[in-house]
N, C-alpha and C positions, 0 to 999 in steps of 0.2 A: 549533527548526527543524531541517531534516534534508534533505540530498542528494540522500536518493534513488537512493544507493550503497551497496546491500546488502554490509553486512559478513563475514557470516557465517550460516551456517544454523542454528539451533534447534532441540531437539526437545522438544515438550509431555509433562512431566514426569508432572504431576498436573493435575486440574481439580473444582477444590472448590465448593462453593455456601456463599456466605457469606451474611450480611443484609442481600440487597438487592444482590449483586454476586457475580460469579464471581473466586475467587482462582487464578489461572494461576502452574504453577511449569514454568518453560523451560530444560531442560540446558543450557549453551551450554561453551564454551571457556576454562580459566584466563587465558586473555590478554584476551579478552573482558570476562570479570567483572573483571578486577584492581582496573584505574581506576573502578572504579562506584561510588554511594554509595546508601546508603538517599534516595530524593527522586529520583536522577535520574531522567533522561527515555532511554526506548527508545521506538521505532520497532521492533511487531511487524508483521508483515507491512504495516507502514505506519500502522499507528494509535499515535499517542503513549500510550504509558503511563506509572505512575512506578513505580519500584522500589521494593517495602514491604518485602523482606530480601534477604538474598542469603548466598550459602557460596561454598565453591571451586568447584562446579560445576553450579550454579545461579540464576535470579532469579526473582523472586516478582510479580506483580503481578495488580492488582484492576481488574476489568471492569464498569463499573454497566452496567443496563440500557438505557441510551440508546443506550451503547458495543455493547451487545450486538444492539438492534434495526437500527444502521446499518450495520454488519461481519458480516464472517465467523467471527467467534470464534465463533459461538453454533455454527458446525459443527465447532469442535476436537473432535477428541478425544486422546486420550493417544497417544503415537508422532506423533501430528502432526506435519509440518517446516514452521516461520514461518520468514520472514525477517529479519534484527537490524541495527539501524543503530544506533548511539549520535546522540546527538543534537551539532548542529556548536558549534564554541568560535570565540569572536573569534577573527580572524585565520587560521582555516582552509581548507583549499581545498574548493571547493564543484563535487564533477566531475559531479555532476548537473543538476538545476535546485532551486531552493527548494520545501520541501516543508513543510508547517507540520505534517501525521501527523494531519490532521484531515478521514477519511473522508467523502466528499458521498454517495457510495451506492454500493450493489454491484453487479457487471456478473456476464453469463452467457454463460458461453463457448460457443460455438455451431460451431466450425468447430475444428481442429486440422490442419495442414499439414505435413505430414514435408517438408525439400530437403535431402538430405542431413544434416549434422552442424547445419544452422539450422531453424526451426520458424517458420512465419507462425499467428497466432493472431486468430480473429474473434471479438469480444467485442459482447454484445447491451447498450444502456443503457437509455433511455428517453428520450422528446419531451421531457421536460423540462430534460433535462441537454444531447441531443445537439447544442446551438446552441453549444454553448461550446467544439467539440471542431473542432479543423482538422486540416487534413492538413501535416504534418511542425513538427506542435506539438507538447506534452510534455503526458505524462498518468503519474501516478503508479499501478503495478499493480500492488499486495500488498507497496507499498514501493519498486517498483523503477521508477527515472526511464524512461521508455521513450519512443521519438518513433513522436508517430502514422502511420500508411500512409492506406492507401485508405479511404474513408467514406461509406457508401450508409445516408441515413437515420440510422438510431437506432445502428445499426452501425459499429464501427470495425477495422482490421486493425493488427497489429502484425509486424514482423519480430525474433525474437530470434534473435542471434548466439550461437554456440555457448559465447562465454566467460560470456554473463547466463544460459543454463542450468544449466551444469555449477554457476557460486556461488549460484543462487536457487532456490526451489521453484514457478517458473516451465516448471518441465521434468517437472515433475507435473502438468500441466491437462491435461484432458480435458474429451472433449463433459457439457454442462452444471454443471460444476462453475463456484461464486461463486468472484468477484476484490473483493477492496479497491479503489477506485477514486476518487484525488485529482485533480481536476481543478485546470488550473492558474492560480493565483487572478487571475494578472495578466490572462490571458484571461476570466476572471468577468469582471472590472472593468471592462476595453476596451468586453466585449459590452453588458453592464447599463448603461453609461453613455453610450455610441453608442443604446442603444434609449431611453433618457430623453430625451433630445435628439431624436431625431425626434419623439419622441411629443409633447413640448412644443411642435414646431415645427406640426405637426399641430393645434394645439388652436387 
């Protein structure tokens, strides 16, 4: 599980083709890497991975194709910047919301809003997903806990404050560029089982 509290920025080392999966190697920070273990779990721009090695200034990990049909990794390339969360430990503080790093689909940035030192961001989903999304709920984008705005349709708006730019690579979107996009499960749940119950009630 994960926050949703971008740690630190990334940059894509290398991008290998393995058998049947992409092996991704991420420069990151010795303080970063220190505590890591072969096995653990990151949170790259919001998709759980695990850790298959790691040095002083790097981590390694492996993309199957599933991972790669639902995310954005299949647009890495080298020099890329992701975003890095460790994943949380008992008894930690959680200043985002719950994030399980288990992408539902990609969103397409449609809109880019300069206000000064802040940026509003309209993101396109789809019918399928956009029953789950309210207005001043939380939606996970490329990792980062973010609360929704305004919402017309399949469409949503975001405002990010200048201090989730400067630490995320949220301050790299541009028009038509893909987002990671976690939807938030508890709102899965509420909707899916509010619509079971009607439906039942209905029959």
């Amino acid at each position: 599980m994960f926050s949703g509290i971008v740690q630190e920025k990334g940059v894509i080392n290398t991008l290998l083709q393995g058998n049947g999966h992409l092996i991704i190697t991420v420069n990151c920070s010795k303080s970063f890497i220190k505590d890591k273990k072969i096995g653990d779990s990151v949170a790259v721009d919001g998709v759980c991975l695990t850790i298959t090695e790691k040095n002083n200034h790097s981590l390694t990990f492996d993309a199957v194709n599933e991972t790669l049909d639902r995310t954005i990794i299949k647009n890495y390339a080298v020099d890329s910047c992701v975003n890095l969360e460790s994943s949380l430990f008992f008894g930690g503080p959680v200043g985002g919301h719950l994030m399980s790093g288990h992408i539902h689909l990609r969103g397409l940035v449609k809109e880019v809003l300069i206000n000064g030192d802040s940026k509003d961001i309209v993101i396109d989903t789809s019918s399928e997903w956009s029953k789950y999304l309210s207005e001043k709920g939380y939606i996970g984008i490329n990792g980062c806990s973010i609360t929704i705005g305004k919402i017309n349709n399949s469409r949503f708006q975001v405002h990010l404050i200048p201090e989730t730019l400067k630490t995320t690579n949220l301050d790299d979107l541009v028009f038509d560029n893909e987002v990671n996009l976690e939807i938030d499960q508890s709102t899965i749940a509420i909707v899916d089982t509010t619509e079971r119950i009607l439906k039942n009630k209905a029959q």
